[in-house]
PDB file of N, CA, C, O and CB in Angstrom:
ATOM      1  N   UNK A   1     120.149 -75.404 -10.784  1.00  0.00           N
ATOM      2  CA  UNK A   1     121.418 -74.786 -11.127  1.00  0.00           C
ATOM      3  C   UNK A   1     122.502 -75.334 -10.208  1.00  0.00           C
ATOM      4  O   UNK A   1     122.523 -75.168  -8.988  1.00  0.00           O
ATOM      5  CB  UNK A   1     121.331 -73.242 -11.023  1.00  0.00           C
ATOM      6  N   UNK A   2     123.395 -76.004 -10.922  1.00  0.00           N
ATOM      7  CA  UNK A   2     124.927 -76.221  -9.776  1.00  0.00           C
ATOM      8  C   UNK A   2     125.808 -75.270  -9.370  1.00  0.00           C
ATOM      9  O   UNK A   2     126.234 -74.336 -10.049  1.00  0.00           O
ATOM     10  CB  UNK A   2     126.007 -77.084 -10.306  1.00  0.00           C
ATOM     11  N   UNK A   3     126.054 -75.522  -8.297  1.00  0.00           N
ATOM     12  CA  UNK A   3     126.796 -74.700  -7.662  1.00  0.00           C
ATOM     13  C   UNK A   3     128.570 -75.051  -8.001  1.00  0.00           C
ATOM     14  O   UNK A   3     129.099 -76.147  -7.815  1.00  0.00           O
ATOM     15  CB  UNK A   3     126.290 -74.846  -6.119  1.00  0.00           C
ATOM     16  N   UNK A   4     129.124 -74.052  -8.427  1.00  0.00           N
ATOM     17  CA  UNK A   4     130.499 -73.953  -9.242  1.00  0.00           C
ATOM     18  C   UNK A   4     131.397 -74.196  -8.158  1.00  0.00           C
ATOM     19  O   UNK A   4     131.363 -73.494  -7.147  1.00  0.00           O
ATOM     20  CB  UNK A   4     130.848 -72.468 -10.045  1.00  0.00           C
ATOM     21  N   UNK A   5     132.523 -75.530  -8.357  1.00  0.00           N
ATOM     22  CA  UNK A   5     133.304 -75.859  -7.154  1.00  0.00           C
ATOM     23  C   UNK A   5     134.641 -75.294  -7.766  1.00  0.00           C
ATOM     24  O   UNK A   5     134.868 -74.970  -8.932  1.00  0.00           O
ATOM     25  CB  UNK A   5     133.303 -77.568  -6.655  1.00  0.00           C
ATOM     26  N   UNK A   6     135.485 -75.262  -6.635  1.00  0.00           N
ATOM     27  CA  UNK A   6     136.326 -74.216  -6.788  1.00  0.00           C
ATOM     28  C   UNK A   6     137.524 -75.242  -6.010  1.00  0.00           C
ATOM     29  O   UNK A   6     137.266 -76.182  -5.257  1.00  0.00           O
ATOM     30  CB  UNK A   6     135.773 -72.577  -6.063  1.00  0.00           C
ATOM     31  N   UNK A   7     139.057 -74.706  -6.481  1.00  0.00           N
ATOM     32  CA  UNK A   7     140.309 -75.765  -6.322  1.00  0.00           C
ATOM     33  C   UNK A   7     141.150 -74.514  -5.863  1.00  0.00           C
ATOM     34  O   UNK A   7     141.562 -73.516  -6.453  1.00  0.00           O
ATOM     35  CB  UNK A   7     140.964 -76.786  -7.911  1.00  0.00           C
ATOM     36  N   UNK A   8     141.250 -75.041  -4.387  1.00  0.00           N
ATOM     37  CA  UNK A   8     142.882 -74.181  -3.895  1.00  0.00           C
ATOM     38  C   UNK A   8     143.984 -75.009  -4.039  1.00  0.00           C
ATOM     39  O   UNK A   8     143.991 -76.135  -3.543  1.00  0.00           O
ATOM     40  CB  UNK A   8     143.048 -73.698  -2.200  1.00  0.00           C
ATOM     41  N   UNK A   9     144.990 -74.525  -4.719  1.00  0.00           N
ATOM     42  CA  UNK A   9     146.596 -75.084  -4.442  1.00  0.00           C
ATOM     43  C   UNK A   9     147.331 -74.340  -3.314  1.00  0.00           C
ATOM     44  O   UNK A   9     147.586 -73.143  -3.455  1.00  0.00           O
ATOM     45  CB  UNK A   9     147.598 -74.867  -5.830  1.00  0.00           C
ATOM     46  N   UNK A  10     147.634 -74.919  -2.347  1.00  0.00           N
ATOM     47  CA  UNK A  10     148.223 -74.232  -0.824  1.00  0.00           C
ATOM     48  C   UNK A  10     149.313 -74.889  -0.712  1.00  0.00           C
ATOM     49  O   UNK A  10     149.496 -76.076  -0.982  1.00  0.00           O
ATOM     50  CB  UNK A  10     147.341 -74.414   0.642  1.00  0.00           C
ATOM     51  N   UNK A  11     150.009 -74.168  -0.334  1.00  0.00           N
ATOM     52  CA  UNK A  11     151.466 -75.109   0.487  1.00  0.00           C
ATOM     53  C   UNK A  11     150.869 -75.369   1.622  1.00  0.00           C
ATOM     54  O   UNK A  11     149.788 -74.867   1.928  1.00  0.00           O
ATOM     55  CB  UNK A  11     153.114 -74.253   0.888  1.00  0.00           C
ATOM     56  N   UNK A  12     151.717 -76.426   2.576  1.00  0.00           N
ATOM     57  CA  UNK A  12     151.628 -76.793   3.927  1.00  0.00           C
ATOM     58  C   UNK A  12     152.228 -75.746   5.023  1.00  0.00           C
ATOM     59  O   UNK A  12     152.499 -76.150   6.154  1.00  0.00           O
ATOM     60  CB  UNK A  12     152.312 -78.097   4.027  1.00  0.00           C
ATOM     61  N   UNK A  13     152.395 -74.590   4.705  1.00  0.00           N
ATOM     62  CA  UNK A  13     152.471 -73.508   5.448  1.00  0.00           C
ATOM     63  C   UNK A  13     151.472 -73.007   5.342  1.00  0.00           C
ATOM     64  O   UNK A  13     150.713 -73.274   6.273  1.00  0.00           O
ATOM     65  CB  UNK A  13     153.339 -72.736   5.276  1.00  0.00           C
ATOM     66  N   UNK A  14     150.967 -72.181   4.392  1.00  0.00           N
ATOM     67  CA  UNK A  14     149.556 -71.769   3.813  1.00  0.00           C
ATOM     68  C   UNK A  14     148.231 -72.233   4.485  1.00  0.00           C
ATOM     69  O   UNK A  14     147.310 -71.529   4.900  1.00  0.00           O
ATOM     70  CB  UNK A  14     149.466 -72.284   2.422  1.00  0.00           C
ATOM     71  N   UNK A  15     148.367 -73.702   4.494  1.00  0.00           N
ATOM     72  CA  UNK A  15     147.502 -74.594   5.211  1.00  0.00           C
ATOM     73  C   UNK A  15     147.343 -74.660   6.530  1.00  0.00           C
ATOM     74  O   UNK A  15     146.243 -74.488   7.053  1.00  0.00           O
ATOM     75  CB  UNK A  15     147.756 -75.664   4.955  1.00  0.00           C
ATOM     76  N   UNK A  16     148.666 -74.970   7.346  1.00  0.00           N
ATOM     77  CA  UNK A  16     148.759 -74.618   8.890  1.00  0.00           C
ATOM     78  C   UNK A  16     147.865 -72.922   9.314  1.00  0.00           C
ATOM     79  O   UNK A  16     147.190 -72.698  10.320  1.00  0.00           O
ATOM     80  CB  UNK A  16     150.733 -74.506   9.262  1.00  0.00           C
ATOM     81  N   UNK A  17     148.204 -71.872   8.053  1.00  0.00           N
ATOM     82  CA  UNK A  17     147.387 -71.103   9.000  1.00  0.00           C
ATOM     83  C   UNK A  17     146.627 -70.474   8.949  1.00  0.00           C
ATOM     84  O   UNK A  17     146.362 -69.520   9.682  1.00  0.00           O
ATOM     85  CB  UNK A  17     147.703 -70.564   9.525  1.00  0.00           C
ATOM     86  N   UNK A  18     145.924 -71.001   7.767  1.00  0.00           N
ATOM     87  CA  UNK A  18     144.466 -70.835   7.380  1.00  0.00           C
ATOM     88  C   UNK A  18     143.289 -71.532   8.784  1.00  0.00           C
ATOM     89  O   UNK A  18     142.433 -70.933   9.434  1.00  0.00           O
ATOM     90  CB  UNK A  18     144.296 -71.822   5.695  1.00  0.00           C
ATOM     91  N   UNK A  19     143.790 -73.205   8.848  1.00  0.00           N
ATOM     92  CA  UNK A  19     143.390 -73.772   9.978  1.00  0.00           C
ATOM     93  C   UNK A  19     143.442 -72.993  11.392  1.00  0.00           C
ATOM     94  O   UNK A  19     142.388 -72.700  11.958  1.00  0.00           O
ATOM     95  CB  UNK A  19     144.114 -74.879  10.021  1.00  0.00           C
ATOM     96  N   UNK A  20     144.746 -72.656  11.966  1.00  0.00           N
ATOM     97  CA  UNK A  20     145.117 -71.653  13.007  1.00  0.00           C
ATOM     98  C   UNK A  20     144.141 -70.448  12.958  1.00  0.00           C
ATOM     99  O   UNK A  20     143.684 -69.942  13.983  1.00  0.00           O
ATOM    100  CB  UNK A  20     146.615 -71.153  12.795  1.00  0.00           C
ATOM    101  N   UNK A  21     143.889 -70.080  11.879  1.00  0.00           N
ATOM    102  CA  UNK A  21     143.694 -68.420  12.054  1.00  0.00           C
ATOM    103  C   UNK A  21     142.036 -68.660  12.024  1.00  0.00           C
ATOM    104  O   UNK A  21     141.278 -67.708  12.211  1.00  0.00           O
ATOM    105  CB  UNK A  21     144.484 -67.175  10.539  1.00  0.00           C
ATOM    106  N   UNK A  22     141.456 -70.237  11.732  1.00  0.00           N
ATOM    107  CA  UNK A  22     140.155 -70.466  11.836  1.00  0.00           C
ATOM    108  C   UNK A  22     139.723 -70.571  13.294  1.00  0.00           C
ATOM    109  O   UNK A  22     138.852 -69.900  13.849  1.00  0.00           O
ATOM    110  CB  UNK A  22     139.837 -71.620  11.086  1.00  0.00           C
ATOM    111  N   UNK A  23     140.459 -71.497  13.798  1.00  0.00           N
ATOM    112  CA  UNK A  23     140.782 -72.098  15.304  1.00  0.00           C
ATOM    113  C   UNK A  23     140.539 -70.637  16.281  1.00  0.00           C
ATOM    114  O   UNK A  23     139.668 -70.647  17.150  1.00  0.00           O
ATOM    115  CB  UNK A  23     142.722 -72.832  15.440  1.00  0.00           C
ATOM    116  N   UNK A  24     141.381 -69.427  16.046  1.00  0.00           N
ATOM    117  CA  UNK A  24     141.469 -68.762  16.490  1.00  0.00           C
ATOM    118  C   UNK A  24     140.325 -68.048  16.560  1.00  0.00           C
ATOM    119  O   UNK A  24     139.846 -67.544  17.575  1.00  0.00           O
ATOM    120  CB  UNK A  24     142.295 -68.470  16.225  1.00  0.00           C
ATOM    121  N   UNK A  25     139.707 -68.000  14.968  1.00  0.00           N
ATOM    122  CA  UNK A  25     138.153 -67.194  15.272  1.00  0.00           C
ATOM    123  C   UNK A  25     137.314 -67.220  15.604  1.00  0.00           C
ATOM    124  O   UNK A  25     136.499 -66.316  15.790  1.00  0.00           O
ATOM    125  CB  UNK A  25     137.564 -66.873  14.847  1.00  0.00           C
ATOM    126  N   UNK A  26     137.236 -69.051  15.902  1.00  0.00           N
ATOM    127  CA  UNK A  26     136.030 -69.802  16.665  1.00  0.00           C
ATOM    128  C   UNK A  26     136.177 -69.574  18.153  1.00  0.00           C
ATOM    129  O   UNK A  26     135.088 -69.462  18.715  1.00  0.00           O
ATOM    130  CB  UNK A  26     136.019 -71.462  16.392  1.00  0.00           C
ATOM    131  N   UNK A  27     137.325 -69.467  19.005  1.00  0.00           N
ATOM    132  CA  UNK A  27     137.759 -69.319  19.662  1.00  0.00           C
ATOM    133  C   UNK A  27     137.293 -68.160  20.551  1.00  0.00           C
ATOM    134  O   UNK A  27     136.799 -68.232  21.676  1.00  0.00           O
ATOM    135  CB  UNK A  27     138.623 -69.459  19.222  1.00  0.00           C
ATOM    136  N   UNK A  28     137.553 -67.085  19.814  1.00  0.00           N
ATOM    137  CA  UNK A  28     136.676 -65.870  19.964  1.00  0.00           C
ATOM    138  C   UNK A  28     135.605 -65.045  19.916  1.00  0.00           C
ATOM    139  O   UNK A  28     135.376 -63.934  20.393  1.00  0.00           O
ATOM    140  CB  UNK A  28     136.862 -65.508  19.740  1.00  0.00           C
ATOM    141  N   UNK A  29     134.750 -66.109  18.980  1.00  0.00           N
ATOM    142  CA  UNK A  29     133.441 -66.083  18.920  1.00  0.00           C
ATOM    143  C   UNK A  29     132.741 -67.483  20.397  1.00  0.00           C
ATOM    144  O   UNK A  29     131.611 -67.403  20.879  1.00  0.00           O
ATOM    145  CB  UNK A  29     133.103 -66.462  17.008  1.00  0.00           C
ATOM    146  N   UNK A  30     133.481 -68.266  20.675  1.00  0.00           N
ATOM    147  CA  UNK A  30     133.080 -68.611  21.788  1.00  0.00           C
ATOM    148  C   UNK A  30     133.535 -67.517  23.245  1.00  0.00           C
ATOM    149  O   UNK A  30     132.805 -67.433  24.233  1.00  0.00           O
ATOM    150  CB  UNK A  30     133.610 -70.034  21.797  1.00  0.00           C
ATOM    151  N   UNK A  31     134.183 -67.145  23.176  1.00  0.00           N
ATOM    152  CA  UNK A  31     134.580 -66.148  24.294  1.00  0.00           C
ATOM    153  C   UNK A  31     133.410 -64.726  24.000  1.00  0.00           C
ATOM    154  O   UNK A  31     132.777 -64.014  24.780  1.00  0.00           O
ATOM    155  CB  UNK A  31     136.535 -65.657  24.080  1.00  0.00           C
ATOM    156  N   UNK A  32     133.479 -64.751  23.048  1.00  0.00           N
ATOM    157  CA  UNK A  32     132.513 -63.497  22.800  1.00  0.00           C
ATOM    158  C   UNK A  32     130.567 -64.237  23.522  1.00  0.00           C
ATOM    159  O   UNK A  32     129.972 -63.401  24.203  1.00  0.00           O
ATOM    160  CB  UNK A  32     132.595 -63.072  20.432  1.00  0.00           C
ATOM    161  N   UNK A  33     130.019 -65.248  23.378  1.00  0.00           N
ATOM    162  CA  UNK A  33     128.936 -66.105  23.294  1.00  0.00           C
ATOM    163  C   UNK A  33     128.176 -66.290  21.922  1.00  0.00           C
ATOM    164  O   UNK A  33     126.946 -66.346  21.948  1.00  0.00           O
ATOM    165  CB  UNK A  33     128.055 -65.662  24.250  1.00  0.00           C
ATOM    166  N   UNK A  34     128.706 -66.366  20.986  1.00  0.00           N
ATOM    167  CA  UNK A  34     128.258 -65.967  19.700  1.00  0.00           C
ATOM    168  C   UNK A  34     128.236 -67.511  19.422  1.00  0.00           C
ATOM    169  O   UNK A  34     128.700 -68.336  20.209  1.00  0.00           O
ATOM    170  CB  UNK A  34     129.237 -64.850  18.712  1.00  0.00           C
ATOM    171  N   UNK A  35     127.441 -67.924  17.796  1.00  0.00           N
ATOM    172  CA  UNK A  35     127.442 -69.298  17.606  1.00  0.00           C
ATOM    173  C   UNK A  35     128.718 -69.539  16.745  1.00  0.00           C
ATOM    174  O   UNK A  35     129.140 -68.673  15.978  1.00  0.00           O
ATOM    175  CB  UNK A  35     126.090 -69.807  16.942  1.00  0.00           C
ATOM    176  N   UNK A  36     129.091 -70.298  16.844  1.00  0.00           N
ATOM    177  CA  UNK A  36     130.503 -71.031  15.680  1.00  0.00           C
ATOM    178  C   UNK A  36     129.800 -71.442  14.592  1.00  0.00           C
ATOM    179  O   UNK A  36     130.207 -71.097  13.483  1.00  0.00           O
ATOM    180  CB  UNK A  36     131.498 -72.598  16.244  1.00  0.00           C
ATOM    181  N   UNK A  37     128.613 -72.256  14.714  1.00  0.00           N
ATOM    182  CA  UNK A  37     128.300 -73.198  13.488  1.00  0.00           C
ATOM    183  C   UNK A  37     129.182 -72.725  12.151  1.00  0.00           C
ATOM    184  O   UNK A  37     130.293 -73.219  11.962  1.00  0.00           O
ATOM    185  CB  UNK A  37     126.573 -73.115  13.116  1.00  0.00           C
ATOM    186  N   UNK A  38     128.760 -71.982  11.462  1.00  0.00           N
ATOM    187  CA  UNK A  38     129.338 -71.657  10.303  1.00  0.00           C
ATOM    188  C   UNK A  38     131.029 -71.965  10.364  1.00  0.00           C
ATOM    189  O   UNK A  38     131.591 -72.452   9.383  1.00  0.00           O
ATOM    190  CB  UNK A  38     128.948 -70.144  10.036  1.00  0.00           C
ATOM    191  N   UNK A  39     131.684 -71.670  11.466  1.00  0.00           N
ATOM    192  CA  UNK A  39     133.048 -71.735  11.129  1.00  0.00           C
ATOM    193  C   UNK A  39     133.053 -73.176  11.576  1.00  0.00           C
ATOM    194  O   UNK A  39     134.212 -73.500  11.318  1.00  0.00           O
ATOM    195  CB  UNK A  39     134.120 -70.636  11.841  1.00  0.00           C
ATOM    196  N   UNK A  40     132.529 -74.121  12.033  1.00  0.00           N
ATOM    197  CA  UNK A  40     132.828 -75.369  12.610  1.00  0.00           C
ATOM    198  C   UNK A  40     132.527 -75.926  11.156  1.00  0.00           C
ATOM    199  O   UNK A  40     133.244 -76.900  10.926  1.00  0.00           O
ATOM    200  CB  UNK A  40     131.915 -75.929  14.041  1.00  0.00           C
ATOM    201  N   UNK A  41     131.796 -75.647  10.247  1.00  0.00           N
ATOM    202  CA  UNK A  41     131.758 -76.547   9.153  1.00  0.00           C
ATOM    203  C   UNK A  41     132.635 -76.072   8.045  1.00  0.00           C
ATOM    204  O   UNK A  41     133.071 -76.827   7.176  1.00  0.00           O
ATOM    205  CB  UNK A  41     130.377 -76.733   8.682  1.00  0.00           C
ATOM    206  N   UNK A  42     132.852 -74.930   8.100  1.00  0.00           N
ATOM    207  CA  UNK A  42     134.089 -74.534   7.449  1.00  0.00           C
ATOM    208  C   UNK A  42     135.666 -75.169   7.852  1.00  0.00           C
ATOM    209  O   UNK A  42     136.462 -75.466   6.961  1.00  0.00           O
ATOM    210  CB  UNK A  42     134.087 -73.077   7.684  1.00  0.00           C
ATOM    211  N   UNK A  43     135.917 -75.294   8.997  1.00  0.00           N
ATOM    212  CA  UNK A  43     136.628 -75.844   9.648  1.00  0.00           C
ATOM    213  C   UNK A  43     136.696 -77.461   9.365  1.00  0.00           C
ATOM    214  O   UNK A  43     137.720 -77.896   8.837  1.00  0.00           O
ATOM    215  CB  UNK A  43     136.291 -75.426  10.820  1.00  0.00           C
ATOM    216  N   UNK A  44     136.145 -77.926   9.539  1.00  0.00           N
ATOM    217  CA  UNK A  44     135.602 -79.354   8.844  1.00  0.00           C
ATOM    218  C   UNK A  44     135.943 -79.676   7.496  1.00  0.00           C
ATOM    219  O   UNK A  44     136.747 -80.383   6.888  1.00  0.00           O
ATOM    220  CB  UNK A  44     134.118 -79.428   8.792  1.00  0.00           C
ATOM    221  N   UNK A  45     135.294 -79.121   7.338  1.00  0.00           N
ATOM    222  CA  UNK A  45     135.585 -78.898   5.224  1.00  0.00           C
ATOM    223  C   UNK A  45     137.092 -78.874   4.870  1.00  0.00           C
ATOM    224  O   UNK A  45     137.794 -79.645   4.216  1.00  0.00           O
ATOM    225  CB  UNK A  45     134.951 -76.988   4.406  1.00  0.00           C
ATOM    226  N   UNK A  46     137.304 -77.906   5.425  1.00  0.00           N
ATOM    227  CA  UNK A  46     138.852 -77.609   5.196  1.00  0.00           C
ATOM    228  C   UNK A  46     139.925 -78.818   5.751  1.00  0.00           C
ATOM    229  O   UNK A  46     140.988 -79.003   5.159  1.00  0.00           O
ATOM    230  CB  UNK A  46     139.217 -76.142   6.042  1.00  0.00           C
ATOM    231  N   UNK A  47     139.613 -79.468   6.718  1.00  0.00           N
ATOM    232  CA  UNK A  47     140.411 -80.447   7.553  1.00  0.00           C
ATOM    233  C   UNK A  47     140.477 -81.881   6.836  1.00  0.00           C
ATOM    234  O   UNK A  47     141.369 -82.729   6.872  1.00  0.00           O
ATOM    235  CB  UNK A  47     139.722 -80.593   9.045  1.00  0.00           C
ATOM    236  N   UNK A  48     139.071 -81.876   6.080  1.00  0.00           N
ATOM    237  CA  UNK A  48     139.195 -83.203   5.721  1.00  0.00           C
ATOM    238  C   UNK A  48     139.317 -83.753   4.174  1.00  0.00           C
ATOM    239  O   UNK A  48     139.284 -84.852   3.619  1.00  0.00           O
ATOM    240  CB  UNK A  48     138.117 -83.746   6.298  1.00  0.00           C
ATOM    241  N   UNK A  49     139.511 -82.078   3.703  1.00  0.00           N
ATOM    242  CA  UNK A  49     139.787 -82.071   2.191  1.00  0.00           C
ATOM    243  C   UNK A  49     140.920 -82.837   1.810  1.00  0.00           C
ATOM    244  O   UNK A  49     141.878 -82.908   2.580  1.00  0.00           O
ATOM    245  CB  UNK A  49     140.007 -80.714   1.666  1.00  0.00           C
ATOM    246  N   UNK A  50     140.927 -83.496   0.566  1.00  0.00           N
ATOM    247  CA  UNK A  50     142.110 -84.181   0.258  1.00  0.00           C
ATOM    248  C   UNK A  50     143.549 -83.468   0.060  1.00  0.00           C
ATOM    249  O   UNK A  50     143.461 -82.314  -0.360  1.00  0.00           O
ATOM    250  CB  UNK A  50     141.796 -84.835  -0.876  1.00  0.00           C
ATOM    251  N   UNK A  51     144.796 -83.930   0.277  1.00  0.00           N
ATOM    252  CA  UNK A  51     145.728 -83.424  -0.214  1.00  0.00           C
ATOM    253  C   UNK A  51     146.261 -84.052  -1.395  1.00  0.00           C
ATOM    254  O   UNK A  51     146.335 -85.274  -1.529  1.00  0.00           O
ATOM    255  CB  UNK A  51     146.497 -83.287   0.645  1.00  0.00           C
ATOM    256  N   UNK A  52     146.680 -83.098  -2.360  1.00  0.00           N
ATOM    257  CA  UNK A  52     147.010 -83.629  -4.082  1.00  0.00           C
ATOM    258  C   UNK A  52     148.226 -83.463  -4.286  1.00  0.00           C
ATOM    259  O   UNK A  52     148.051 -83.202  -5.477  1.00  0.00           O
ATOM    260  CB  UNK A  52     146.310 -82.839  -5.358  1.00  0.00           C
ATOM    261  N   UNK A  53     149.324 -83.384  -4.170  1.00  0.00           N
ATOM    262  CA  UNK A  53     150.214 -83.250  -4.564  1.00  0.00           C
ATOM    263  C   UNK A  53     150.683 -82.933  -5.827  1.00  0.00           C
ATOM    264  O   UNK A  53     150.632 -83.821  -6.678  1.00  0.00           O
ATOM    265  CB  UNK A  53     150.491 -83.893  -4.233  1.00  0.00           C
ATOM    266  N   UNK A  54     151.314 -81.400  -6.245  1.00  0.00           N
ATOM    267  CA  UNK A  54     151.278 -81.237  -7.222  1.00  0.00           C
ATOM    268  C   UNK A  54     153.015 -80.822  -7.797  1.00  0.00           C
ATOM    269  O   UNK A  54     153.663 -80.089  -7.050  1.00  0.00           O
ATOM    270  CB  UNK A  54     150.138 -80.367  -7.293  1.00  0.00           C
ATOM    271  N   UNK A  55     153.581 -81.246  -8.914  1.00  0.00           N
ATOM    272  CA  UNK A  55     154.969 -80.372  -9.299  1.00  0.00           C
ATOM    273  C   UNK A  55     154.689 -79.346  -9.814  1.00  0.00           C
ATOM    274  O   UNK A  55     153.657 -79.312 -10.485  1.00  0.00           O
ATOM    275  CB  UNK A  55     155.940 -80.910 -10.211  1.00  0.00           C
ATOM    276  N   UNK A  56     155.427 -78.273  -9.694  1.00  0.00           N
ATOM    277  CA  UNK A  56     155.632 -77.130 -10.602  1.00  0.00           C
ATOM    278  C   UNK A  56     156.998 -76.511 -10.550  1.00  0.00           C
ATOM    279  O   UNK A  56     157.701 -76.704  -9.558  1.00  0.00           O
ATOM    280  CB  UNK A  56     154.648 -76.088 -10.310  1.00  0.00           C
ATOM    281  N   UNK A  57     157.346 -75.907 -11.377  1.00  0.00           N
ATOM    282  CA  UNK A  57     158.738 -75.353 -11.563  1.00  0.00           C
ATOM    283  C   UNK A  57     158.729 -73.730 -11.509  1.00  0.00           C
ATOM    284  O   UNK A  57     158.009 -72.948 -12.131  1.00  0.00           O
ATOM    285  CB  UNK A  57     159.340 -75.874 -13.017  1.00  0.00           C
ATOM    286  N   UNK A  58     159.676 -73.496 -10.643  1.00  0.00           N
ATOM    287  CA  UNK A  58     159.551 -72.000 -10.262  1.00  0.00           C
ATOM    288  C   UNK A  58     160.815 -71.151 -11.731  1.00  0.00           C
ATOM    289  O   UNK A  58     161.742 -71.656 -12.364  1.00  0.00           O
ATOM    290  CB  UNK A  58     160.266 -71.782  -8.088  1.00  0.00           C
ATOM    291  N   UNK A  59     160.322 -69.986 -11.748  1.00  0.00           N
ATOM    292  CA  UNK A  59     161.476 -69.322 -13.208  1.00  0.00           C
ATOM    293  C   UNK A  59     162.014 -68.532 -12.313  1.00  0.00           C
ATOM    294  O   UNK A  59     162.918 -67.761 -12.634  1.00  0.00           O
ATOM    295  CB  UNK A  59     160.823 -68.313 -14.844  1.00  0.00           C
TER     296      UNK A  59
END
């Protein structure tokens, strides 16, 4: 069975702090002694995803 991939459209604000607010949780899970893994590949994922550029028209 495949696993169903999924498409965010983000602005580059949106983006800055999704990253930030990841940064931040890893951050605190290292201060806490807890493992990151999971957010380090999430983090990853997210960093090296392509950017698409898209138009749309606002009403």
């Amino acid at each position: 069975m495949r696993i169903p991939k999924y498409h965010l459209y983000l602005t580059q604000d949106e983006r800055r702090i999704i990253i930030g607010s990841l940064i931040e949780l890893r951050n605190r899970l290292i201060s806490d002694g807890r493992y990151t893994d999971a957010i380090d590949e999430v983090l990853i994922k997210f960093t090296n995803a392509k950017v698409k550029r898209i138009k749309f028209k606002e009403v």
